[in-house]
N, C-alpha and C positions, 0 to 999 in steps of 0.2 A: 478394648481393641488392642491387638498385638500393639507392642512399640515400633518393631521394623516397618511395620504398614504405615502407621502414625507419622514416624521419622521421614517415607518415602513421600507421605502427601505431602510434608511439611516442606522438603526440599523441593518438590515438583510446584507450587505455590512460589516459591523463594525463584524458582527456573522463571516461572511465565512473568512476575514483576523485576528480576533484573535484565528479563528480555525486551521487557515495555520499555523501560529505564533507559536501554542502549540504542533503540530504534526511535525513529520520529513515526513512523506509521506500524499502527494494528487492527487490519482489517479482519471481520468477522466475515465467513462465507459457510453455507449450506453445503454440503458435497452431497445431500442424497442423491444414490443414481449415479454414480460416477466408479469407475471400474478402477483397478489398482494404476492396469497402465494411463489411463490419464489424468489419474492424481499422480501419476510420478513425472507424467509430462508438464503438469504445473511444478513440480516442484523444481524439475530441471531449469522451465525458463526461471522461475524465480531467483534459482543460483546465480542464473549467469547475469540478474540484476541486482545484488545482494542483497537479497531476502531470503526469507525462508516460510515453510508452510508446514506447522506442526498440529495434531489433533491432540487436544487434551480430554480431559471429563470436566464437563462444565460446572459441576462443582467446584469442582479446584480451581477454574479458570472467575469464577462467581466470587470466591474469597481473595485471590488477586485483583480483582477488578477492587473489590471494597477497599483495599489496601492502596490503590491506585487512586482511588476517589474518582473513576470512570462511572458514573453511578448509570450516565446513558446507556450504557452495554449490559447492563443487568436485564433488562428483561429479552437481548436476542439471545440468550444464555439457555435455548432448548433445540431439541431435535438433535442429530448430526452436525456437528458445526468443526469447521478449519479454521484455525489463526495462524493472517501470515503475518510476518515481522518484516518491513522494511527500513533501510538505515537511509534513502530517499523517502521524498513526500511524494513523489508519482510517478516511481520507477513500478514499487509492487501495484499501484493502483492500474497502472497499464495493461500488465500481465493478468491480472484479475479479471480487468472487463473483456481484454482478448476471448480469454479462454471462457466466462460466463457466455458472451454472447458463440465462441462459435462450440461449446454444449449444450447451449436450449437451456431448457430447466432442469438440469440437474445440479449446474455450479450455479445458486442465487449472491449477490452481495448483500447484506444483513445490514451493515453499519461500518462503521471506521473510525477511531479515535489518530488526527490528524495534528501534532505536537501538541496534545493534551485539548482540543477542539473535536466535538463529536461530528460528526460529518453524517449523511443520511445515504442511501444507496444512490438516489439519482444526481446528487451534487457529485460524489466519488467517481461516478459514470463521464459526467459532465469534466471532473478534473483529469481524468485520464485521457482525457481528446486533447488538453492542451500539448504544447509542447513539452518540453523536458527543459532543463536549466541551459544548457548548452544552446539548444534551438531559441528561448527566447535572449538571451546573450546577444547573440548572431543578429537576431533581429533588431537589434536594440542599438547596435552600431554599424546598421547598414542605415538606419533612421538617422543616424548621426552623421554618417558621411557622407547621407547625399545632397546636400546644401554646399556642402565643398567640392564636392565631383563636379556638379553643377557647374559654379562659381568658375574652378579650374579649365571646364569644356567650353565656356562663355569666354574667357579669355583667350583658351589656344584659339579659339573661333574669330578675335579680333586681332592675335595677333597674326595667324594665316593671311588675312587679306592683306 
C-alpha cells in the first residue's frame, strides 16, 4: 500500500481517538436517506451546541474504537453511519433525537459511548427529554427555597395582623 494513503488512515484513526478524548459524548447514527441539505442542518444545530457531526469509514472508525477499548460500538460499525462528537453529555443527544424523530427513518440512533458508559438508543432518547445542566440547576434551588419563602410568607402573614 502506498505510504501517503497509509500515513492518511493513520492520521484520520489519530483524528477520531483525540476526538473521543476531547468530548464526553459519541454518538453513532445511520443517515441513510438523508439529503446533503439536512445533514448540513444537523450539522449547523449541532455547532451552535458544541458538537460536531463527522462521517468517517468504519474501518477506521472500527480501529479507534479498539484503541478506545469502546469494544460496545464495534458491531454498529456497518452501513452509512455519522459520528457526532459532543463536549456536553446531552446537548448533542438533543439535537440527535430532534432531528431523528422529525426525519422518520432516515436519521436512526445506533448507540452512544456516554463518558466512556455505552448507552443504547432508547436510554439516549430517554436522556435527551431531560433537562439540560442549567434547567436541573434551577430546579434544584427553587426546591431549596421554598421552605424559606414559605417560612418568610407565614411570618409577613403574622406580622400583617
Amino acid at each position: 500500500m502506498n505510504q501517503e494513503v497509509l500515513q492518511a488512515k493513520v492520521s484520520t484513526v489519530n483524528e477520531i481517538v483525540e476526538k473521543a478524548k476531547a468530548n464526553k459524548t459519541l454518538i453513532i447514527v445511520e443517515y441513510r436517506g438523508l439529503s446533503v441539505n439536512q445533514l448540513e442542518q444537523i450539522r449547523r444545530a449541532l455547532r451552535a451546541e458544541d458538537a460536531s457531526l463527522a462521517v468517517y469509514k468504519n474501518s477506521l472508525v472500527e480501529r479507534a474504537v479498539k484503541e478506545l477499548k469502546y469494544d460496545e460500538l464495534e458491531p454498529l460499525l456497518t452501513g452509512p453511519n455519522a459520528f457526532v462528537f459532543s463536549l456536553d453529555e446531552l446537548k448533542g443527544a438533543k439535537v440527535v433525537a430532534k432531528y431523528a424523530k422529525r426525519f422518520g427513518g432516515t436519521l436512526n440512533i445506533k448507540g452512544a459511548m456516554i463518558e466512556g458508559q455505552f448507552v443504547d438508543p432508547k436510554t439516549l432518547t430517554a436522556l435527551s427529554k431531560l433537562p439540560g445542566k442549567d434547567g436541573l440547576i434551577s430546579m434544584f434551588l427553587s426546591c431549596l427555597q421554598a421552605p424559606i419563602r414559605s417560612f418568610a410568607c407565614a411570618v409577613q402573614a403574622v406580622a400583617d395582623k
